[in-house]
N, C-alpha and C positions, 0 to 999 in steps of 0.2 A: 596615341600621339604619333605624328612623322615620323619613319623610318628613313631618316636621309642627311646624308654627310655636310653638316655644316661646315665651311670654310672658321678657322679660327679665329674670332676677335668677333663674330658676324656681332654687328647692333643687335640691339632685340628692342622689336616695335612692338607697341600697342595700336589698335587701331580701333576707334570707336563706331559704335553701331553707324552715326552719319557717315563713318566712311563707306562701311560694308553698304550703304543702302544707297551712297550715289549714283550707282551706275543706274539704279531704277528712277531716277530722277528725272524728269522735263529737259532731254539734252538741247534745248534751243538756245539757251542761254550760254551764249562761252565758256562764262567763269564756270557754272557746272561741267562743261562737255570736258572743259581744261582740267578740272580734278578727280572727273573719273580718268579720263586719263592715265595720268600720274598717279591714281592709284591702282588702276588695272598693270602699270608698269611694277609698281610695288609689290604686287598681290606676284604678280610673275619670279621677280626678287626672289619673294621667300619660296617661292615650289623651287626655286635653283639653288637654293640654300645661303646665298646672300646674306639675306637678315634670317633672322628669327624670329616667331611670331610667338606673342600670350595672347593665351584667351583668359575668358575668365566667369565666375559663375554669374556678373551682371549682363556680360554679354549674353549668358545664357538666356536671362528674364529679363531682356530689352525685346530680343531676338524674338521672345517664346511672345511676345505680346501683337509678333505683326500678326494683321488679319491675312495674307497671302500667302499661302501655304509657299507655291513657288518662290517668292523671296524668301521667308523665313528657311527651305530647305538648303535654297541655295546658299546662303550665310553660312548657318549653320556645317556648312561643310569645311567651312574653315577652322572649326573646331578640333577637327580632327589632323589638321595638316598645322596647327599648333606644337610648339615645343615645351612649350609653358600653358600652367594653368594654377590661376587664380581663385584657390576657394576661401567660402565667407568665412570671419573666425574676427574676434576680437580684435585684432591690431587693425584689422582692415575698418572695422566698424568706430573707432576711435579714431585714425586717422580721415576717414568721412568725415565725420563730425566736425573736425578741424579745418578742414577744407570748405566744409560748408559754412565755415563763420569766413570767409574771404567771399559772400556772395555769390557762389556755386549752386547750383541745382543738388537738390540728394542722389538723384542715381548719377548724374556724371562726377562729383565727389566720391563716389565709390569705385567708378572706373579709374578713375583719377589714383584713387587710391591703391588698386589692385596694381595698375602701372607701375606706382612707385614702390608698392612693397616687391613686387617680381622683380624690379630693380632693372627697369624696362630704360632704354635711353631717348627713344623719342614716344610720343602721343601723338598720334596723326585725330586728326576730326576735321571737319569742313563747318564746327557750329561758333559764330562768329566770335559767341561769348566768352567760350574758352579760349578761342586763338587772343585774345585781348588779357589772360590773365596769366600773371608769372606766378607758378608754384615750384617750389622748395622741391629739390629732389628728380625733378621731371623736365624734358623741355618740350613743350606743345607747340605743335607746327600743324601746318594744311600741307595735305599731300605733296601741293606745288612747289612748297617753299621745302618741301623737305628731297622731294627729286634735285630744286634746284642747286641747293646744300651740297647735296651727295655725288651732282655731275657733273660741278665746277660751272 
């Protein structure tokens, strides 16, 4: 994990795989150009110890399934600049389950769920389905709206 002096109170975000993989996205689009962006601002955050970052063992097996070695490595480095991490275990696997009866996919219910057991304050994603749903415990936002939040 990070060896580096967190500011006290620092949030602690989770960021899901759609975020890590915006920046490799088709920047011709605005709304994309705009939330790599703001998450390449974010991602900056935590190397300065700002926030604080969870990973977690889904990101691991989202991550481990891209066929791009050069993305998968590059994400993957954020693992290590992590402060938290999220492994699999019963609670996490139950609160899934629970989240997936609200209409949730099973692996973003488990992100979902690592978030909220790590006891994470924001979810950042860019995937529309979940910016549209309120879960108990978490508050889900797009990078955009969570810069916006954060910079007045």
């Amino acid at each position: 994990m990070a060896e580096r002096m967190l500011l006290m109170g620092a949030l602690k975000l989770y960021l899901d795989n759609c975020c890590y993989n915006r920046p490799f996205d088709n920047q011709s689009q605005r709304k994309i150009h705009l939330e790599t962006e703001a998450k390449l601002y974010i991602q900056d955050c935590i190397r300065g110890g700002i926030y604080s970052l969870c990973w977690s063992f889904a990101l691991d097996y989202e991550n481990g399934k891209n066929p791009s070695n050069d993305k998968r490595n590059s994400i993957a480095l954020w693992k290590r600049i992590a402060e938290d991490y999220c492994s699999p275990g019963e609670a996490i696997r139950l609160r899934g389950k629970s989240i997936v009866k609200l209409g949730i996919k099973e692996l973003d219910a488990l992100h979902l769920a690592c978030a909220i057991e790590k006891r994470c304050d924001y979810f950042l994603t860019t995937d529309r389905g979940l910016l549209n749903k309120n879960i108990l415990g978490i508050k889900i936002v797009s990078p955009i709206d969570f810069v916006r939040k954060r910079e007045g």
